[in-house]
C-alpha positions as CSV (number, residue, x, y, z in Angstrom):
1,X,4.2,-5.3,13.7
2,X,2.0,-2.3,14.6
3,X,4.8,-0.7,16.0
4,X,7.5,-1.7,13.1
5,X,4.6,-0.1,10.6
6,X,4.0,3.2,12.8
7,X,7.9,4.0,12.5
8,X,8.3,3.4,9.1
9,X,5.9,5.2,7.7
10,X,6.7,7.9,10.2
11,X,10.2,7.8,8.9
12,X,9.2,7.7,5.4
13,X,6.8,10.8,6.0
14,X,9.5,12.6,7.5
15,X,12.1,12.1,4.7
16,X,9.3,13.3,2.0
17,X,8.9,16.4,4.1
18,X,12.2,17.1,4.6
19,X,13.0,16.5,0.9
20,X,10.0,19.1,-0.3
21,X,11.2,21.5,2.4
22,X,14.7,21.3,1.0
23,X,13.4,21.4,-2.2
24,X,11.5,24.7,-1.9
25,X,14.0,26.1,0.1
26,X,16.7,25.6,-2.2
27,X,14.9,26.6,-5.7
28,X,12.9,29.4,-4.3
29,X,14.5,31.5,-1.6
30,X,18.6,30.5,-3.0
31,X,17.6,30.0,-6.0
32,X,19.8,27.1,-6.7
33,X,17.5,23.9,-7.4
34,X,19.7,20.5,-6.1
35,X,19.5,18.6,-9.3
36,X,18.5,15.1,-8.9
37,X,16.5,16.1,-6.1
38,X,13.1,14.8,-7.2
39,X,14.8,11.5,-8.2
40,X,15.5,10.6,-5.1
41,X,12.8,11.7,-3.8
42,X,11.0,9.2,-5.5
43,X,12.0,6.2,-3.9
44,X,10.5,7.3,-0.3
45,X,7.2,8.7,-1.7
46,X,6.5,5.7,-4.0
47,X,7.3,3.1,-0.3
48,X,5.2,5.5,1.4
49,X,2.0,5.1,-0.7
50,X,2.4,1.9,-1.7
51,X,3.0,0.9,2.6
52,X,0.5,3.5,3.5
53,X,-1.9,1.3,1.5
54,X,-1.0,-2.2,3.0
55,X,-1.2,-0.2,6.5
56,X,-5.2,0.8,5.8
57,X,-5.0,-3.0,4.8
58,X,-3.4,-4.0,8.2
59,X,-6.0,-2.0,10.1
60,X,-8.7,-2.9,7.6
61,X,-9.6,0.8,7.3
62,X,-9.9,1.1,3.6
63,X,-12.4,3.5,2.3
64,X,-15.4,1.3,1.5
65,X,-18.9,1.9,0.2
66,X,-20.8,-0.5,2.3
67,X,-24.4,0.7,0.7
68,X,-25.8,-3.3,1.1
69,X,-25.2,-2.5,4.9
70,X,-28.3,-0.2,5.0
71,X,-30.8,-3.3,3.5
72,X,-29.4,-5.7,5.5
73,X,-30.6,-5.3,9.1
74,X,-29.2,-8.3,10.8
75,X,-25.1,-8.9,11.8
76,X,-25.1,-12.3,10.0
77,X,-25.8,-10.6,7.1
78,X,-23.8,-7.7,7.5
79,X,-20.7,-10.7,8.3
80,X,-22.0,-12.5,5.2
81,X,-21.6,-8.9,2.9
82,X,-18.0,-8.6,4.7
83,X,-16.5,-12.3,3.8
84,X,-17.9,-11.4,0.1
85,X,-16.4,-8.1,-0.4
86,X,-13.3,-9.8,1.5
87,X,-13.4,-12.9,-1.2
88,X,-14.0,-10.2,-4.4
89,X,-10.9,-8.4,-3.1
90,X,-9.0,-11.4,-2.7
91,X,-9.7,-12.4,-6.4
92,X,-8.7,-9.3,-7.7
93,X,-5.6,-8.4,-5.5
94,X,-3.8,-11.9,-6.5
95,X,-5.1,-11.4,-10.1
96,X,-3.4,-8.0,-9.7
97,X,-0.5,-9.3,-7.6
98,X,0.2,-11.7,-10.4
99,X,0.8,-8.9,-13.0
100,X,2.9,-6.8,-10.2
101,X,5.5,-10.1,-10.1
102,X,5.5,-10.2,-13.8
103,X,6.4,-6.2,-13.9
104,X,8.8,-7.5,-11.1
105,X,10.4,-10.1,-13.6
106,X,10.5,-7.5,-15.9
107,X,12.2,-4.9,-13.9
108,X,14.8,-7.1,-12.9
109,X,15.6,-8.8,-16.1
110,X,15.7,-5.1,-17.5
111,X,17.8,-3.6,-14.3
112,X,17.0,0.2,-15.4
113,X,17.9,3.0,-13.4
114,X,17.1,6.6,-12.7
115,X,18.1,9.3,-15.5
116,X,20.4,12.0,-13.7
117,X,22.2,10.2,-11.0
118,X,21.8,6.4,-12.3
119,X,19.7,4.7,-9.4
120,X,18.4,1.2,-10.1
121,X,14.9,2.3,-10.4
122,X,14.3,-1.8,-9.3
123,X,14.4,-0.8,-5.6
124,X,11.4,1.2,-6.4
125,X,9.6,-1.1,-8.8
126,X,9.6,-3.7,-6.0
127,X,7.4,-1.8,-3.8
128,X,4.2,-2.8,-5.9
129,X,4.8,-6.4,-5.2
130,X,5.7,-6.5,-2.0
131,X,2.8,-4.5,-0.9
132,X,0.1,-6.0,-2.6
133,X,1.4,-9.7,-1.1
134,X,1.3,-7.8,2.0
135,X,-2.4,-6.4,1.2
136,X,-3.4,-10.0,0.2
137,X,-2.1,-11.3,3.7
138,X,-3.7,-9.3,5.8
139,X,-7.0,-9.7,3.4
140,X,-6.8,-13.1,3.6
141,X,-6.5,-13.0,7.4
142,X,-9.5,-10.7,7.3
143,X,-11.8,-13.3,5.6
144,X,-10.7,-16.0,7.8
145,X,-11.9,-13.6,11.1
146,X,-15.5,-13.1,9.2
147,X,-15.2,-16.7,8.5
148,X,-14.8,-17.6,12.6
149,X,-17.2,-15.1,13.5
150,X,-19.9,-16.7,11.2
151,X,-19.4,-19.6,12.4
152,X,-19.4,-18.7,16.1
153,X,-22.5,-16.4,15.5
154,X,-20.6,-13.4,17.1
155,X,-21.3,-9.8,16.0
156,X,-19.5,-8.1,13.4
């Protein structure tokens, strides 16, 4: 999985790039801007944030604001914060992922697409909800970990 998740967003990063470079390129030294362009680049950028996201999931590298950590002194405690904040982002995520899969219905049902050259904007609408069930996996295997090391009495 680590390696699957390392080449697509490497692929995805390089497709953004390349579209930008073309981009600039193309409307400021030829002066011809490629129409549609920025439509399509869409698609890539919107997969790579939304996947860049469930990889800081993955890796459980998420920007955090552990300021409880300083108070508490022992690593029960500091395992007893994480299986909290791990529990509180559960909650939220599937409350959230439940709206995404409703905006999912909806973008299906509706089946829009893209103004200049007629992409089903649904391909891009999907990314939401597939990567917040992704986040919410690999959250929820997250809070079992704390859970075992709590149990066991291992350090966090």
């Amino acid at each position: 999985m680590d390696t699957l998740a390392k080449y697509l967003l490497t692929t995805l990063i390089g497709i953004v790039a390349l579209g930008q470079f073309v981009q600039v390129i193309t409307r400021y030294v030829l002066q011809v801007p490629v129409m549609g362009l920025e439509e399509t680049m869409l698609y890539p950028t919107l997969w790579l944030y939304i996947l860049g996201a469930v990889n800081a999931s993955r890796e459980n590298t998420h920007i955090r604001a552990n300021v409880l950590e300083i108070f508490v002194k022992t690593d029960r405690g500091h395992t007893i914060l994480a299986i909290i904040g791990e529990v509180i982002s559960l909650v939220v995520g599937l409350w959230l992922l439940s709206w995404a899969w409703t905006y999912t219905e909806y973008a299906w049902r509706t089946w829009r697409e893209s103004p200049t050259l007629y992409i089903p904007t649904f391909y891009a609408d999907i990314a939401l909800v597939t990567g917040l069930a992704l986040m919410m996996v690999y959250t929820t295997l997250h809070l079992i970990g704390h859970i075992r090391r709590l149990r066991s009495g291992a350090p966090a």
